[in-house]
N, C-alpha and C positions, 0 to 999 in steps of 0.2 A: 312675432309682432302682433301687437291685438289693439282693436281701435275698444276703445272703452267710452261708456257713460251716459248714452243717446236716453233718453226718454221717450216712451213711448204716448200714445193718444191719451191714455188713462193715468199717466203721470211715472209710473213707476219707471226707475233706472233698469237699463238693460246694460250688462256689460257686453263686449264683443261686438258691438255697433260703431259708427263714426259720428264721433261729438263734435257739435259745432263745426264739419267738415275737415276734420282733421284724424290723424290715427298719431297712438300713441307708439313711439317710438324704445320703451325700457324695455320690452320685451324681446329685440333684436338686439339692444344692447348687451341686456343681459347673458344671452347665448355668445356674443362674440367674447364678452368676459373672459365666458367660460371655457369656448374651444379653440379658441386662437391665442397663439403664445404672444407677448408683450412685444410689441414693432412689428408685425405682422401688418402688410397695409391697408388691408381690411379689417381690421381693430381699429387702427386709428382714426381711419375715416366716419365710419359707423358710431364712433365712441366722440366725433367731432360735431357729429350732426344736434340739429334741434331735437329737444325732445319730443314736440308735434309735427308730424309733415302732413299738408295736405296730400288726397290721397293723387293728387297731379306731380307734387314735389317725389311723393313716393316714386310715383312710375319712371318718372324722369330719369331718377338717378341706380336704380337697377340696372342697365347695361355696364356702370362706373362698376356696382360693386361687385355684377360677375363676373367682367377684368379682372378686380381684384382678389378675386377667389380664387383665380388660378396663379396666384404670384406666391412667392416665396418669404418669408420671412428671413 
């Protein structure tokens, strides 16, 4: 997951930062794509979310999804 886009004092964009108090969420998507097979319920959850979470909604929901890491497809 990578928070992207913040600007810095001198204006330039930095990626890897939290924009407008948010991270961007393709980056986690993208990985569950990749390594979790199709109904997995960590795909679907992950794959159901916004694509920005503030980084509170983030922390929130980390205990849901390492539950769901250990479940089965």
């Amino acid at each position: 997951m990578k928070a992207e886009g913040r600007r810095d004092a001198a204006g330039a964009s930095r990626t890897g930062d939290i924009f407008e108090g948010s991270l961007s969420m393709r980056g986690l998507k993208d990985l569950v794509l990749a390594q979790f097979p199709e109904g997995h319920p960590l795909r679907e959850v992950i794959l159901a979310e916004k694509d920005r979470l503030t980084p509170a909604e983030f922390l929130a929901k980390m205990p849901v999804w390492f539950v769901l890491l250990s479940c089965r497809a």
